[in-house]
N, C-alpha and C positions, 0 to 999 in steps of 0.2 A: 504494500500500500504506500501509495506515493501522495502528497500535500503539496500544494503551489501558492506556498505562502501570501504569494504577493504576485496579482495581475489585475490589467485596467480592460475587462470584460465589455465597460461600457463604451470603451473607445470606438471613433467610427471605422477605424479598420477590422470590427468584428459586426458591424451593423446588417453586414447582408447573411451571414451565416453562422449565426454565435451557436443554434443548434446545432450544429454537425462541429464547431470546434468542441464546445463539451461534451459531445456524445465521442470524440476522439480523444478526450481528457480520461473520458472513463475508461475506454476501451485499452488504455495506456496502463493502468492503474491508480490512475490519479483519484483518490476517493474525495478530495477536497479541495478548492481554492477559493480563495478570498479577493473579491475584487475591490482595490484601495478609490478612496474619495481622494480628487484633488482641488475640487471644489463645495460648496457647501450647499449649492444650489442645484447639484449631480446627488444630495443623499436621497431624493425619494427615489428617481432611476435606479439606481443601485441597487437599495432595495428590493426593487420588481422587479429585478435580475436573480439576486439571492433565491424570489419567492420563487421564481421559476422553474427553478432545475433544485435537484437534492442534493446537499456538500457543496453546494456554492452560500457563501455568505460574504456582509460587505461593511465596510467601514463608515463613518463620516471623519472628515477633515478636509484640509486646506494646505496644499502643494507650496513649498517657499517661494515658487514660482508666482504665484499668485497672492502672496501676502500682500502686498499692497494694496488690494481689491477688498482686502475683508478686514484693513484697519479696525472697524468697532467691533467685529467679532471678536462677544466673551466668551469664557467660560460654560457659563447659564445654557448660551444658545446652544453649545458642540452637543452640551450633556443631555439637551430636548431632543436631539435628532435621535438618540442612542439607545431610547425606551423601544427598541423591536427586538424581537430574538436573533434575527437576522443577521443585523449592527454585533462586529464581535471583537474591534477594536479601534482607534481614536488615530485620523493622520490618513493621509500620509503628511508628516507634518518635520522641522529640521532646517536645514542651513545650507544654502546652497551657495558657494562664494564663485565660482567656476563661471557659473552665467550671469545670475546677479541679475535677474528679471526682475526681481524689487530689491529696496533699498536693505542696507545690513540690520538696522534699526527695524523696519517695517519684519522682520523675519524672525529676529529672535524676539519680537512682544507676541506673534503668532506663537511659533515655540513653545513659550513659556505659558500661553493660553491654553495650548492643545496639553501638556503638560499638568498644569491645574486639572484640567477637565479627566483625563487618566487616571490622577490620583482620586474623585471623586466618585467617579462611577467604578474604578474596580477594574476598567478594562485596558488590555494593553497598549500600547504608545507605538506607533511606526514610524520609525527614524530617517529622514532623509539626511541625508548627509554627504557634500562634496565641494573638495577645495577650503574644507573648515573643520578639519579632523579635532585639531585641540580645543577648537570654540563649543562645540557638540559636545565632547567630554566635561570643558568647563561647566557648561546649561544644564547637565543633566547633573552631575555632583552636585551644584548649586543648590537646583530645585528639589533633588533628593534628601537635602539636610532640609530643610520645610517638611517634607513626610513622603514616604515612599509611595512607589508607583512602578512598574514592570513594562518592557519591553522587549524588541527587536531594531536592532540597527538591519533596515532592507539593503539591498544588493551589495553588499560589502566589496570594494574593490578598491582598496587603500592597505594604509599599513596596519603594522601591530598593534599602535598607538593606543589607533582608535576601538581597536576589536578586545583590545585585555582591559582600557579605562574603561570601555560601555560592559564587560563579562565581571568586571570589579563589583560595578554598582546591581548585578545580578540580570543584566541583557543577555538574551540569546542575540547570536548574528547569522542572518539569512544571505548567502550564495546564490549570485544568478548566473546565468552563462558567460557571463566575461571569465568564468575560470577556466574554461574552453580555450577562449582563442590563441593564437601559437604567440603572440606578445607578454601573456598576460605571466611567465615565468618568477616573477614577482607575486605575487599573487596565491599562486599555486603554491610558492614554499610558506607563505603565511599561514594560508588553507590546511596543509597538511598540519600544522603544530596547532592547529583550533582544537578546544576539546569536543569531542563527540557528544556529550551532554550538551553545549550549548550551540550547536549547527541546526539550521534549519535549510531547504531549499527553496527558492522558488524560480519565477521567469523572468518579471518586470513586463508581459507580453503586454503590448505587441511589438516590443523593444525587445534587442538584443538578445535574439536566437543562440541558441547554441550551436559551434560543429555537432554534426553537421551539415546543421541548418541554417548556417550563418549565412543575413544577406536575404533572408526572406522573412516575412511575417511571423512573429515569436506567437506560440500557443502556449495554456498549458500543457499538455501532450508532450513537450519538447521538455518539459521539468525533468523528466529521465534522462537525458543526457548527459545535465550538469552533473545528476545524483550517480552517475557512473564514475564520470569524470574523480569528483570527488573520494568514490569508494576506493578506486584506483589510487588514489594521490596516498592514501590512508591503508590499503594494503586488506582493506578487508572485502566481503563479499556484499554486492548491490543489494541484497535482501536486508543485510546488519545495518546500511546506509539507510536502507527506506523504512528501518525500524525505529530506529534511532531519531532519526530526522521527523520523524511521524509521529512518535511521543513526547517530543520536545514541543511540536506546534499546537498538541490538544491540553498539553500542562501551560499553552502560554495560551494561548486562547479556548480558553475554558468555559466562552459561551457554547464553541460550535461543539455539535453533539459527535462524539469518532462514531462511524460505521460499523455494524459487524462485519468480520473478518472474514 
């Protein structure tokens, strides 16, 4: 049993046939993916995405990309969106210094919003994070001494830094197919030293495929890739990988119901 931590289901690159990509998610073994909110005004879609198919469930939040657009969004408002069973964790939410589509200020007051809001409801925190390894570590130590709250750093493809400060403060970090690609040799020797307790998989789809899919439309379906790739780096068997990886994502998101086996 495979988990796709993290994909954007509602994007329009899955508009014309999102039925036959999760009915290939399944047929993969994917018994679960969670499709992330990067907007606040995308939580009811999401939703009626979740309601639609079984083992799909979805988030609310606001993408760093987009912080500038949801200035007055509190707290209050994230935690109103969250009251469905569906909603099974808060974000995709974090620090994005690399593009910089809103202002640095405008990003970590989001942050530290989505942040409150996780710590309120219970539910886990999804981490964006690039080109702001140490600022992300710093936000989250910060608001951790205020009162605890649980997450996931999503597509992890950076250093140690940032993968042992977020597993300090008791993060899981989620792998997406850039541990694939024939660049990513960095990456890979980080990957290997992550503890298998705190590993999770997912896509980022419809972004960044994995070999050998790289260069075409990312599914979940393709989350088996990485989770070989991975097993591989680590020396064990892709069953121990999708076991492991699969009871780290139902002990962190603890709304969504695991499947029988």
């Amino acid at each position: 049993m495979f988990v796709d931590s993290h994909c954007h289901l509602d994007f329009p690159e899955f508009a014309d046939d999102l039925d036959a990509v999760v009915a290939r998610a399944k047929e993969a073994g994917v018994a679960a993916m969670v499709t992330i909110s990067t907007h606040l005004d995308h939580a009811a879609k999401l939703r009626k995405i979740a309601e639609q198919f079984d083992g799909v469930y979805s988030t609310v939040g606001v993408h760093p990309h987009e912080a500038k657009d949801h200035v007055q969004v509190t707290a209050s408002q994230i935690e109103a969106l969250c009251d469905f069973p569906q909603v099974v964790g808060i974000g995709e939410s974090g620090l994005d210094f690399h593009y910089e589509h809103s202002p640095r200020e405008d990003q970590e007051r989001s942050f530290r919003t989505h942040i409150a809001a996780a710590r309120e409801t219970g539910l886990p925190l999804i981490v964006h994070s690039r080109g702001a390894d140490h600022e992300t570590v710093d936000i989250l130590a910060d608001e951790m001494a205020k009162g605890p709250f649980r997450g996931v750093i999503h597509c992890f493809s950076t250093g140690k830094a940032l993968a042992e400060g977020a597993m300090d403060l008791g993060f899981y970090v989620s792998v997406a197919g850039i541990v694939t690609f024939k660049a990513a040799e960095d990456l890979r020797s980080t990957v290997t030293d992550l503890p298998l307790n705190r590993l999770m998989v997912e896509t980022d789809a419809p972004f960044l495929a994995p070999v050998p899919n790289r260069g075409k439309r990312n599914e979940p379906a393709f989350v088996v890739h990485t989770a070989r790739q991975i097993a591989d780096l680590k020396c064990i068997t892709l069953s121990e990988l999708a076991d492991s990886t699969t009871a780290n994502f139902f002990d962190l998101f603890d709304r969504a119901e695991r499947p029988p086996e």
